[in-house]
N, C-alpha and C positions, 0 to 999 in steps of 0.2 A: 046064742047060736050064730048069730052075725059077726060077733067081734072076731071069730077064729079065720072064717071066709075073708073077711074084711083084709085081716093082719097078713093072711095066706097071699090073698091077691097085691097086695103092697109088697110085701117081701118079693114075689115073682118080677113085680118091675122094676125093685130094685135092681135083680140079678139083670136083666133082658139091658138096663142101663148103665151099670157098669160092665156087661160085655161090649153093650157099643162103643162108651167113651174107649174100654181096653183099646179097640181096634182104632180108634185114631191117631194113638198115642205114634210118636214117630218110632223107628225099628233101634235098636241096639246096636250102639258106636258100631260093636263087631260085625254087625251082619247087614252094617251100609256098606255096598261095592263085592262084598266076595273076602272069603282069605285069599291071605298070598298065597302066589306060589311058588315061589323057592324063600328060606329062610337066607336072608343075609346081614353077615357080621360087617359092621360100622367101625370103622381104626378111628382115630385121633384124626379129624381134618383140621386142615391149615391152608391158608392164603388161598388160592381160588377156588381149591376143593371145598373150602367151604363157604364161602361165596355161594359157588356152584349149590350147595343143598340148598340152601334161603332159595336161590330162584326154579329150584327144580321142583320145591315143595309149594312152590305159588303157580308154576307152569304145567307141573306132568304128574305130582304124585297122584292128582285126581285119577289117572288111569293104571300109570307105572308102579303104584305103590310108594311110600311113604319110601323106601329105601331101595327102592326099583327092582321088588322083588317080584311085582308086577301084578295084580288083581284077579284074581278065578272072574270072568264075563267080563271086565271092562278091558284089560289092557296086556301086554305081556313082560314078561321079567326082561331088564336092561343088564341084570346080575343074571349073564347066561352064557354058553360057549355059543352061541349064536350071533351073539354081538359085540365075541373078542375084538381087540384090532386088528387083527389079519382078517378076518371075516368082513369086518362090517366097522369100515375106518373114520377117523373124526368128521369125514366130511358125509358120510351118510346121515349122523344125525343133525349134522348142521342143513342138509336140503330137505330130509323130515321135518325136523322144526318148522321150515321156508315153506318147502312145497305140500308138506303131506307125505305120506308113504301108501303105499299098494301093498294090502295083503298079500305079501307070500311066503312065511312061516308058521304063520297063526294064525285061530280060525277066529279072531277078536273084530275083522270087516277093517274098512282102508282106517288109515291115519288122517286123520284132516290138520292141514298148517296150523302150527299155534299162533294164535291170533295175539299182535301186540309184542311177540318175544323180540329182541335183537340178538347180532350178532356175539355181543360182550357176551350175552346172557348166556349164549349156546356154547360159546367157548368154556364158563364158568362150570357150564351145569355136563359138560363132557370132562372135565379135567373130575368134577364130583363121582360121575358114574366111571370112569377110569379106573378111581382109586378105592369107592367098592369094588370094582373087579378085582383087582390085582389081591385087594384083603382078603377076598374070597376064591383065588386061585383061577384066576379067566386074564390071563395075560399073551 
């Protein structure tokens, strides 16, 4: 009569303990950061344009997305009519990078300067986001 109690109550904290460990386990590639949000198509980069991704994917995809498509709660799309060059010209993101940005498009809270970028870098990683633009029709 014991052995069934016994087996019963073992089994119980088996489950009770692998739902704990479940929950430490860390979240799923996909649902670190948010989906994008715009989808954007990637052409052939060459010479600074691709330069530019290597330093962008070490600088800003953390927030902008992997291909500046920009993150649902962290960050917003760089592949956007908001950030054509008539809008929003090489030197705005070259004083974002510097100084930081003030939210006033998105509800994503201020930009803070990226820490350690240079100027090379910003050049690199605007000629990168340019040329997503223009592949994806924001010229």
């Amino acid at each position: 009569m014991r052995k069934p109690i016994i087996a019963g109550a073992l089994a119980g904290l088996a489950a009770l303990l692998g739902v704990g460990l479940w929950q430490m386990l860390p979240p799923e590639p996909e649902t670190v950061g948010g989906a994008a949000i715009v989808q954007v198509t990637v052409p052939e980069l060459e010479g600074s344009a691709e330069i530019g991704a290597r330093a962008f994917a070490e600088k800003c995809a953390a927030c902008h997305g992997e291909a500046a498509g920009g993150i649902e709660g962290k960050g917003p799309p760089l592949v956007h009519k908001i950030y054509e060059p008539g809008h929003h010209g090489d030197i705005a993101f070259l004083l974002a990078a510097r100084n930081g940005a003030r939210a006033h498009h998105w509800d994503f809270g201020d930009m803070p300067p990226v820490e350690g970028i240079t100027e090379v870098e910003v050049a690199a990683i605007i000629a990168y986001v340019r040329t997503l633009q223009k592949a994806n029709g924001i010229f």
